[in-house]
LOTI-165626 format. One record per residue (C-alpha): residue number from 1; residue in one letter; chain; x negated, y, z negated. Coordinates in nm, 2 decimals. Layout:
N
<r n="NUM" res="a" chain="A" c1="X" c2="Y" c3="Z"/>
...
// end
This chain:
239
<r n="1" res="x" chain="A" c1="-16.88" c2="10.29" c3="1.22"/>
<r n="2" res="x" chain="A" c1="-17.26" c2="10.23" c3="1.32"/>
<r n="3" res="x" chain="A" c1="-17.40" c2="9.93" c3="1.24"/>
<r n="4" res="x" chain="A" c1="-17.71" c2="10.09" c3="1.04"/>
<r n="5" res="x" chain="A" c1="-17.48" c2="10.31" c3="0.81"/>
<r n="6" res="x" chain="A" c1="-17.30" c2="10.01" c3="0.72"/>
<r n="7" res="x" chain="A" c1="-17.58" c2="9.81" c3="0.63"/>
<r n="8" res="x" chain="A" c1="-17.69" c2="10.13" c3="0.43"/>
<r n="9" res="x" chain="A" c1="-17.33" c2="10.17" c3="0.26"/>
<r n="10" res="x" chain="A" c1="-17.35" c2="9.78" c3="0.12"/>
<r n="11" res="x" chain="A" c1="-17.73" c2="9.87" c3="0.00"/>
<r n="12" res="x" chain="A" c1="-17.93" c2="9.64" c3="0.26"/>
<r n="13" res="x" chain="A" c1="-18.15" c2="9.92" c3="0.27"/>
<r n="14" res="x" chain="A" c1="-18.27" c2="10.26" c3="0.34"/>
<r n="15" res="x" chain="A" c1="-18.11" c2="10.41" c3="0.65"/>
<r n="16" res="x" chain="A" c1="-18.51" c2="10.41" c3="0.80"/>
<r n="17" res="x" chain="A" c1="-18.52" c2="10.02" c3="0.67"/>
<r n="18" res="x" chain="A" c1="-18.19" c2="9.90" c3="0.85"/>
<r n="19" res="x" chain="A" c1="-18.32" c2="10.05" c3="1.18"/>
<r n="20" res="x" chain="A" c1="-18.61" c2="9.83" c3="1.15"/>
<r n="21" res="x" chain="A" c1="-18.42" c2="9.51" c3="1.07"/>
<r n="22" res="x" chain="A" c1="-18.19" c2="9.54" c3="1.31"/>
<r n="23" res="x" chain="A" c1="-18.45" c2="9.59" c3="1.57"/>
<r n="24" res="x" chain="A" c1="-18.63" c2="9.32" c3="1.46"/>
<r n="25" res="x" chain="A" c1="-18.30" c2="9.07" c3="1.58"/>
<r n="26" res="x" chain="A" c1="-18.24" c2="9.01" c3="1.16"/>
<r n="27" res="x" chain="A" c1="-17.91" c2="9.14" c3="1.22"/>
<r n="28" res="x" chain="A" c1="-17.59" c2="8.93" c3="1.39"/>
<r n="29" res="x" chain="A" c1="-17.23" c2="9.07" c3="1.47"/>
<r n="30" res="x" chain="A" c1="-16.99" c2="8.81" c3="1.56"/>
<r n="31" res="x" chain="A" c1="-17.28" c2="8.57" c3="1.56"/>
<r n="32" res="x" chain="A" c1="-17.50" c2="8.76" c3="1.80"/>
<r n="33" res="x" chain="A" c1="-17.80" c2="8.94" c3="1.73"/>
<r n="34" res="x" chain="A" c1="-17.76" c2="9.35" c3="1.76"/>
<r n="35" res="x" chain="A" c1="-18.08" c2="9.54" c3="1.84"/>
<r n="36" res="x" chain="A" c1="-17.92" c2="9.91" c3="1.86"/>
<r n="37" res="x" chain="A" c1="-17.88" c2="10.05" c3="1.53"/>
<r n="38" res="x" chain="A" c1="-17.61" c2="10.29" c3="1.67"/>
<r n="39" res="x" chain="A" c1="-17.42" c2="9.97" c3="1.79"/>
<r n="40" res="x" chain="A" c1="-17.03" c2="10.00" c3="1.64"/>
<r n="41" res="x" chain="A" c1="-16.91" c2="9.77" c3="1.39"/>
<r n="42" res="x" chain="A" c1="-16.54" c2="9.73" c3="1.28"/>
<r n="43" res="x" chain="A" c1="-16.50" c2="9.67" c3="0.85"/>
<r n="44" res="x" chain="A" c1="-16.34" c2="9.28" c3="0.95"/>
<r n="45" res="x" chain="A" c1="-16.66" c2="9.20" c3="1.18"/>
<r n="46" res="x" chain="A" c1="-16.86" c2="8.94" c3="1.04"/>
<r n="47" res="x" chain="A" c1="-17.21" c2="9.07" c3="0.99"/>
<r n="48" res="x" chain="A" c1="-17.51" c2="8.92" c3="0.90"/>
<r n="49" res="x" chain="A" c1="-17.87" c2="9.01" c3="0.77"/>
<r n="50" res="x" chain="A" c1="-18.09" c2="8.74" c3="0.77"/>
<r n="51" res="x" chain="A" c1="-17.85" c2="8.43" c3="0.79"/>
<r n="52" res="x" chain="A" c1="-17.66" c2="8.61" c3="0.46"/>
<r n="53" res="x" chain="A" c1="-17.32" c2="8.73" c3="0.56"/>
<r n="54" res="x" chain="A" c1="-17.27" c2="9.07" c3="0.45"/>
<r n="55" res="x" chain="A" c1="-16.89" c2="9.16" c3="0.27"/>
<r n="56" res="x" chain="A" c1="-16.78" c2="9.55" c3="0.36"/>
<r n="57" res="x" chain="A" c1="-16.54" c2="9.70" c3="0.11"/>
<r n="58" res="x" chain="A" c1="-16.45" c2="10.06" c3="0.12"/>
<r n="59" res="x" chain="A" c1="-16.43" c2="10.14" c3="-0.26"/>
<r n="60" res="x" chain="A" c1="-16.50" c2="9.93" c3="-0.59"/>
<r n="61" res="x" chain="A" c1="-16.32" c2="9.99" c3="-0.91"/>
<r n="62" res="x" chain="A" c1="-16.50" c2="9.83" c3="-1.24"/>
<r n="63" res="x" chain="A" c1="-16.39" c2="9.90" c3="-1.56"/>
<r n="64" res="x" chain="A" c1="-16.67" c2="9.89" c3="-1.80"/>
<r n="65" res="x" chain="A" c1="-16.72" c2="9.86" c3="-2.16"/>
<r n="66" res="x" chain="A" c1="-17.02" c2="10.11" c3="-2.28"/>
<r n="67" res="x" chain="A" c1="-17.24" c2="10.03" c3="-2.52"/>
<r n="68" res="x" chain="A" c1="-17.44" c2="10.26" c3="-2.76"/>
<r n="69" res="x" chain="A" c1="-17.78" c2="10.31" c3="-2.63"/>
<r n="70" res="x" chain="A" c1="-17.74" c2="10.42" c3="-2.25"/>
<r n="71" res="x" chain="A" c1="-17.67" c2="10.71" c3="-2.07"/>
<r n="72" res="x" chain="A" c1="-17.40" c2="10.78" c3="-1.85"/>
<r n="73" res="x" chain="A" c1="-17.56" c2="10.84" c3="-1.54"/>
<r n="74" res="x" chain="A" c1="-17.69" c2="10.64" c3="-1.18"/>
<r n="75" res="x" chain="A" c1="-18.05" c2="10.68" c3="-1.32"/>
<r n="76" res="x" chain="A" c1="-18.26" c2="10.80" c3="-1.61"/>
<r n="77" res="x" chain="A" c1="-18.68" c2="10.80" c3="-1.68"/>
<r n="78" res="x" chain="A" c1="-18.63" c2="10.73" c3="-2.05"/>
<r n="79" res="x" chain="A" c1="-18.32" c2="10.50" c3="-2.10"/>
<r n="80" res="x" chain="A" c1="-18.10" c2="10.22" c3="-1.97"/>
<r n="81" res="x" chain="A" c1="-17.81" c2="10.37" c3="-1.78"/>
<r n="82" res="x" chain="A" c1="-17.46" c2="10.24" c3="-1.74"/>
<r n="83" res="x" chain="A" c1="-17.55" c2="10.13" c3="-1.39"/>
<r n="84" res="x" chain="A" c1="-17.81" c2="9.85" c3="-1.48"/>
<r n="85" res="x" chain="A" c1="-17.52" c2="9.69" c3="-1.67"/>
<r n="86" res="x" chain="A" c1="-17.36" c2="9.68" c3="-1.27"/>
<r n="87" res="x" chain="A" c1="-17.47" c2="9.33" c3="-1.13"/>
<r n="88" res="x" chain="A" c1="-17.23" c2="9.21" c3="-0.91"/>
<r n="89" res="x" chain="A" c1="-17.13" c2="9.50" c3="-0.67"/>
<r n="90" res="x" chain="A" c1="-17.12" c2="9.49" c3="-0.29"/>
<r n="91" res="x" chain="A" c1="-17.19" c2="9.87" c3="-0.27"/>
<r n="92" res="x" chain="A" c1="-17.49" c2="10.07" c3="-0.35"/>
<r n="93" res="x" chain="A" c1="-17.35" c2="10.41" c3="-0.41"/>
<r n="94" res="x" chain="A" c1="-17.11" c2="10.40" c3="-0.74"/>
<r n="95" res="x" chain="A" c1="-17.11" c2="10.60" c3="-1.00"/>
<r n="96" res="x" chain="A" c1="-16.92" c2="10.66" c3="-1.33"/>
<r n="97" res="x" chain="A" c1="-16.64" c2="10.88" c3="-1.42"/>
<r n="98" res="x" chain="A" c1="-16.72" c2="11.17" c3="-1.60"/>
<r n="99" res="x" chain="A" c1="-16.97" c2="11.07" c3="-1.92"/>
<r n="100" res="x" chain="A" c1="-16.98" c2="10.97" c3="-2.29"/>
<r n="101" res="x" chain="A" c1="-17.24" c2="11.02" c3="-2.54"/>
<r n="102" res="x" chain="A" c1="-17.55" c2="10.82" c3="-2.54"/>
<r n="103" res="x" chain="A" c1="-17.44" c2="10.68" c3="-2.90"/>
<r n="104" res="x" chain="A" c1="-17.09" c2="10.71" c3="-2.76"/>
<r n="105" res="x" chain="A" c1="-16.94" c2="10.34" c3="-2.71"/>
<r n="106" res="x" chain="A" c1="-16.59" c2="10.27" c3="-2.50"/>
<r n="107" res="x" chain="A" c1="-16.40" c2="10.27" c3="-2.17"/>
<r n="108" res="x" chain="A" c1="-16.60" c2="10.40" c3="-1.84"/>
<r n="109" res="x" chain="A" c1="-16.48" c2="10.34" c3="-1.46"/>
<r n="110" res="x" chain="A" c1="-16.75" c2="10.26" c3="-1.21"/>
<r n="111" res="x" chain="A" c1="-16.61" c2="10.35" c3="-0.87"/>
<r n="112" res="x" chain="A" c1="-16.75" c2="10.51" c3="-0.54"/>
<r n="113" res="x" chain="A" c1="-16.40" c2="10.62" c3="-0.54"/>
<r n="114" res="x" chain="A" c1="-16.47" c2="11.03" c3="-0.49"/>
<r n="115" res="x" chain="A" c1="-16.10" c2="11.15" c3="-0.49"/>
<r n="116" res="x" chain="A" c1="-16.02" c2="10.94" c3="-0.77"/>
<r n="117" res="x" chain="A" c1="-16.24" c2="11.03" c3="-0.98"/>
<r n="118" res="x" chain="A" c1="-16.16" c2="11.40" c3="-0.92"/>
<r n="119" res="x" chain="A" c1="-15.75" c2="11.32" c3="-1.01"/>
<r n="120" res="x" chain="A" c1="-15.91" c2="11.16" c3="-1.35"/>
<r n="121" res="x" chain="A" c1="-16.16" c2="11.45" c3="-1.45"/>
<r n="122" res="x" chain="A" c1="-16.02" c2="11.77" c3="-1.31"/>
<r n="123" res="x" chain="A" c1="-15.90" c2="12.00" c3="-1.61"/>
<r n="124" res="x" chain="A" c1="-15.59" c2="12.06" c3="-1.43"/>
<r n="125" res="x" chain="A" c1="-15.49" c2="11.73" c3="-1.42"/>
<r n="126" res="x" chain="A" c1="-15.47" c2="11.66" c3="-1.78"/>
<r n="127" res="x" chain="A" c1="-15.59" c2="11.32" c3="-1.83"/>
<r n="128" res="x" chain="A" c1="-15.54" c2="11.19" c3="-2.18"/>
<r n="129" res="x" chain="A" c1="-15.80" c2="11.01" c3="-2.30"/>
<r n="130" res="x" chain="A" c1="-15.82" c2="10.82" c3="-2.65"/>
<r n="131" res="x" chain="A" c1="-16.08" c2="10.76" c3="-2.89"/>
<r n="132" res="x" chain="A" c1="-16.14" c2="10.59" c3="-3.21"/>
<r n="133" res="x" chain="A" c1="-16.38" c2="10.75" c3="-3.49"/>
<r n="134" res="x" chain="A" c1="-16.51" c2="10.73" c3="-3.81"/>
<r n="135" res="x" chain="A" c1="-16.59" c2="11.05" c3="-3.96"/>
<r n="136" res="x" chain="A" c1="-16.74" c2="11.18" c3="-4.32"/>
<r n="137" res="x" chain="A" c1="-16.47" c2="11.28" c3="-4.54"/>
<r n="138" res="x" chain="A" c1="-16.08" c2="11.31" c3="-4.60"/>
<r n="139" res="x" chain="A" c1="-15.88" c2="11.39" c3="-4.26"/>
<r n="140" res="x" chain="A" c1="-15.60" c2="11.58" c3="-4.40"/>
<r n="141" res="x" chain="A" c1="-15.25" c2="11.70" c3="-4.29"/>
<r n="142" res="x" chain="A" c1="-15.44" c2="12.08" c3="-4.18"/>
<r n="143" res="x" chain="A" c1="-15.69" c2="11.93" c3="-4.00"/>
<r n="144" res="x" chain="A" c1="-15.40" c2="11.73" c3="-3.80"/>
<r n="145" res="x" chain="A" c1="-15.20" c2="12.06" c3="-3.79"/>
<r n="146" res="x" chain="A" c1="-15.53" c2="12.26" c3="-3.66"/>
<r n="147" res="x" chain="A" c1="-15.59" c2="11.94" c3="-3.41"/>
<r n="148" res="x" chain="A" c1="-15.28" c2="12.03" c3="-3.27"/>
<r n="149" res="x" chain="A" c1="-15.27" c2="12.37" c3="-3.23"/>
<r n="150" res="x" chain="A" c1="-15.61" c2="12.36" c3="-3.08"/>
<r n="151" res="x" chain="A" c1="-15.97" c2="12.38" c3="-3.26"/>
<r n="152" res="x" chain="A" c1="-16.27" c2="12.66" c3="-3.18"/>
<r n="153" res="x" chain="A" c1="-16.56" c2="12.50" c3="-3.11"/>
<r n="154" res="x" chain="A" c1="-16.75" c2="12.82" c3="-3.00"/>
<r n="155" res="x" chain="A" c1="-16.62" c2="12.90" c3="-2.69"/>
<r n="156" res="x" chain="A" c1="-16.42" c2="13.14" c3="-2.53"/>
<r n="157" res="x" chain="A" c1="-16.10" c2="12.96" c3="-2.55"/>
<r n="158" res="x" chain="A" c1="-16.00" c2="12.70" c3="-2.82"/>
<r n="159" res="x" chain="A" c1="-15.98" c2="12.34" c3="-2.73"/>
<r n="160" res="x" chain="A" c1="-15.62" c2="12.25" c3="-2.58"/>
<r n="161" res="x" chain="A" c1="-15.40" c2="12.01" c3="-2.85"/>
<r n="162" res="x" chain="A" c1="-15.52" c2="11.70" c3="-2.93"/>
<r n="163" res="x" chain="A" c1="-15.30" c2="11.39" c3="-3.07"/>
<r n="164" res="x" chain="A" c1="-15.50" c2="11.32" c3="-3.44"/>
<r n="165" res="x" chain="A" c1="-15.36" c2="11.01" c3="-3.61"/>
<r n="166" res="x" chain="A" c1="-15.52" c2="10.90" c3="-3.92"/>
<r n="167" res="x" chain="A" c1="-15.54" c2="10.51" c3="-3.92"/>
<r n="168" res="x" chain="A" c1="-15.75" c2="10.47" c3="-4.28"/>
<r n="169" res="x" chain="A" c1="-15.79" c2="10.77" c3="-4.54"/>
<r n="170" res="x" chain="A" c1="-16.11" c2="10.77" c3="-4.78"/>
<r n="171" res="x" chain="A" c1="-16.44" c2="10.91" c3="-4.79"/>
<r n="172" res="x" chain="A" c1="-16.49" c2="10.77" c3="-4.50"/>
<r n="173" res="x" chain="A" c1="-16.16" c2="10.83" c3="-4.26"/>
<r n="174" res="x" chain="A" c1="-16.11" c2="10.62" c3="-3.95"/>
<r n="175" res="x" chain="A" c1="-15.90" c2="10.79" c3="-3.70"/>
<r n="176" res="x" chain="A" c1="-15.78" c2="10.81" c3="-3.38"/>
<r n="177" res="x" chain="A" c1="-15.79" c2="11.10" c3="-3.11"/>
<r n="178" res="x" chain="A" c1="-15.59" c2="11.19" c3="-2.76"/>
<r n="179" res="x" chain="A" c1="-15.74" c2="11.50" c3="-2.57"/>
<r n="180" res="x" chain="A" c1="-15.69" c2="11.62" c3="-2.24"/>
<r n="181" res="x" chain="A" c1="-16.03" c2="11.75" c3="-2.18"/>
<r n="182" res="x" chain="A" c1="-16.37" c2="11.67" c3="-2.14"/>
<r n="183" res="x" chain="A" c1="-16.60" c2="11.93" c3="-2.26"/>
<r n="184" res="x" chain="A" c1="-16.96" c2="11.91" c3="-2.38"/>
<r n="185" res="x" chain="A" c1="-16.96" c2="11.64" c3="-2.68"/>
<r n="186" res="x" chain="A" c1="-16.60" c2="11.76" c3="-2.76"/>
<r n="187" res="x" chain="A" c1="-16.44" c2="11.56" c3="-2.98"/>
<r n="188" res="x" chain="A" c1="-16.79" c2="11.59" c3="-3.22"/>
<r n="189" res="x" chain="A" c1="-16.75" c2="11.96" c3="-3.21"/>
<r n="190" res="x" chain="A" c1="-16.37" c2="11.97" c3="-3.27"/>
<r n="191" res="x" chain="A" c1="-16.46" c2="11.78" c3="-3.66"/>
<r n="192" res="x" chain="A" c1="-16.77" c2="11.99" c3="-3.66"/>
<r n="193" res="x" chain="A" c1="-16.56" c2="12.31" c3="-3.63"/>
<r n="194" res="x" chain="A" c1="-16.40" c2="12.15" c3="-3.99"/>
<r n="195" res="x" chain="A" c1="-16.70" c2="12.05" c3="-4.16"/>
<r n="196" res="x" chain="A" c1="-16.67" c2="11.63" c3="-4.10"/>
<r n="197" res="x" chain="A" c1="-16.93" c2="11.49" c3="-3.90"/>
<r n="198" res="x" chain="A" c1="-16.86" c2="11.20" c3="-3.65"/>
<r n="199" res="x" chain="A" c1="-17.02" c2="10.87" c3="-3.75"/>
<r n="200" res="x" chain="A" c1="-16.92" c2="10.62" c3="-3.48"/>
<r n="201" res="x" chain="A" c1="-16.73" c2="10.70" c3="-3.16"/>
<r n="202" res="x" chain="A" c1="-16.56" c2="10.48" c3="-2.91"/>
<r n="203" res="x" chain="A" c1="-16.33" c2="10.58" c3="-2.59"/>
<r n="204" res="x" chain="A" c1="-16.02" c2="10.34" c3="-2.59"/>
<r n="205" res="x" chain="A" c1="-15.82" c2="10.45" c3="-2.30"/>
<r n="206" res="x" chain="A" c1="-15.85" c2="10.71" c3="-2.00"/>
<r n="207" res="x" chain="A" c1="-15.51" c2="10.78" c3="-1.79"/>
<r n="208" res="x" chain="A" c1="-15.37" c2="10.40" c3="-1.78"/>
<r n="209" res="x" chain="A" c1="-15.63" c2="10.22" c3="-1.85"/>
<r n="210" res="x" chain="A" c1="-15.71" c2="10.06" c3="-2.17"/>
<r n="211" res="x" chain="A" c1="-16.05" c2="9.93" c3="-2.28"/>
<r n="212" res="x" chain="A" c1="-15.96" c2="9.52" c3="-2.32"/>
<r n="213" res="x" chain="A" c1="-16.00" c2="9.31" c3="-2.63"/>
<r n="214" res="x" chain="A" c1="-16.19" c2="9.12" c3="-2.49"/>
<r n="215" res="x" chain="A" c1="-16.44" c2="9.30" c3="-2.30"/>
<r n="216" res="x" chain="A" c1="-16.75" c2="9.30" c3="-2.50"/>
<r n="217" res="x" chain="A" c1="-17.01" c2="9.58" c3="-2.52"/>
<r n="218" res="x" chain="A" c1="-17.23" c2="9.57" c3="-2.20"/>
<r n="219" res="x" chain="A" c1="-16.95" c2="9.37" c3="-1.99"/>
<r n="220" res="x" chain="A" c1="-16.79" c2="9.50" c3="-1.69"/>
<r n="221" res="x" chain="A" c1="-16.44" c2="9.36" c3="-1.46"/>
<r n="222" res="x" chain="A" c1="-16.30" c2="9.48" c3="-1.17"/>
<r n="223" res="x" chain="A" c1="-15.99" c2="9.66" c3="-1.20"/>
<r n="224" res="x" chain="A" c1="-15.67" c2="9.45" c3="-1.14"/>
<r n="225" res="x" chain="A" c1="-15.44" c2="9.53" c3="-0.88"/>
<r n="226" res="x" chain="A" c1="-15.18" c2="9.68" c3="-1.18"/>
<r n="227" res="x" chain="A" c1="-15.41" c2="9.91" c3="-1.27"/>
<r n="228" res="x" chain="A" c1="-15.55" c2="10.06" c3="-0.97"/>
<r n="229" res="x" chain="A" c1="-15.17" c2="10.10" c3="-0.88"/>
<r n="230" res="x" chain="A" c1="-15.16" c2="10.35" c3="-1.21"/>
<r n="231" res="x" chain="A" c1="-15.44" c2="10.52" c3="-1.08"/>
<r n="232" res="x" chain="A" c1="-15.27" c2="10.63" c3="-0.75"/>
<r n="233" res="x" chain="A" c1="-15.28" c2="11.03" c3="-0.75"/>
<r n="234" res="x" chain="A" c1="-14.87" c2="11.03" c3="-0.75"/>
<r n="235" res="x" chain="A" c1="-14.91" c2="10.79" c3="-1.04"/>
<r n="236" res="x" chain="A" c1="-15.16" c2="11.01" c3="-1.25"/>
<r n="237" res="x" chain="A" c1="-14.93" c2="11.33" c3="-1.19"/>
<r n="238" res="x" chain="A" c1="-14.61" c2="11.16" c3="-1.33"/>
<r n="239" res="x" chain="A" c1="-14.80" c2="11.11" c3="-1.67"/>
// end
């Protein structure tokens, strides 16, 4: 690829910026300076910028443990997003797959993985994903029934089956939920449609992957080489 788009893929810069380094001789390949930003580089050429050798990788995977009080998105005016959590990554173009609530807490993956992230959010795939909640009030065998069957939340077509398992019955009932969509705050409207209200959410799982133990609030991994083999598209459409 050209040297100045891969200097732009691993963030070094606008694509105006890294025409002007590498002008400027800031830029080695191989150990020699490069003054043509249209110059090809292969991914296993060793570049530099500055003295600093520069890692190219195609894709990142993180898996990332989503606190309450930032939004799911790249950027935001008002609040923190999930991205500023994102310290350590080579690339400057990921993004997170699909969204959760900004009081929402739980499993998000950070990729700049396109294609993946369309085998994990399409409605025709049928991803399950599973969260844990506390709601207001008794959960009771109709509400698991109606769960099931599928739950109008005002709009045109009900809500396909969800999984309801109640984990701890009282006035305040802590269950769990498996859905295969991803609609507009869903899984707040599915208890609104039966008069509970949702006081704490958290995504545990979405396709294969679990949200670890171990991974506190705010804390991000890169995805282990078993899991990113369960997210290969033949994988996904097995499940």
């Amino acid at each position: 690829m050209r040297l100045d788009k891969y200097l732009t893929e691993l963030g070094a810069g606008s694509r105006s910026e890294v025409k002007k380094y590498i002008r400027a001789g800031l830029v080695t390949v191989g150990g020699v300076p490069v003054k043509r930003p249209e110059e090809k580089v292969r991914e296993t050429d060793e570049v530099c910028l500055r003295g600093k050798k520069l890692c190219y990788v195609r894709y990142e995977y993180y898996l990332f443990h989503k606190p309450a009080g930032c939004v799911t998105a790249t950027e935001d005016a008002r609040h923190r997003t999930v991205m500023d959590y994102i310290h350590s990554a080579a690339r400057r173009d990921l993004f997170p797959v699909g969204r959760l609530d900004l009081d929402t807490e739980g499993l998000l993956l950070i990729t700049n993985d396109g294609a993946l992230a369309h085998e994990l959010l399409a409605p025709a795939k049928h991803v399950e994903k599973t969260y844990y909640a506390k709601v207001d009030g008794r959960v009771t065998e109709d509400i698991v029934n109606l769960f099931e069957k599928g739950v109008d939340i005002g709009e045109k077509k009900l809500t396909k089956p969800g999984i309801l398992e109640v984990l701890r019955e009282g006035d305040i009932s802590e269950v769990r939920l498996t859905i295969t969509e991803g609609r507009f705050h869903q899984v707040k409207r599915m208890f609104e449609a039966v008069g509970m209200r949702v006081l704490y959410l958290k995504r545990l799982s979405m396709g294969p992957l679990r949200l670890p133990e171990d991974l506190a609030p705010g804390e991000y991994r890169p995805l282990t080489d078993e899991e990113l083999a369960l997210l290969k598209p033949e994988t996904l459409s097995a499940k």
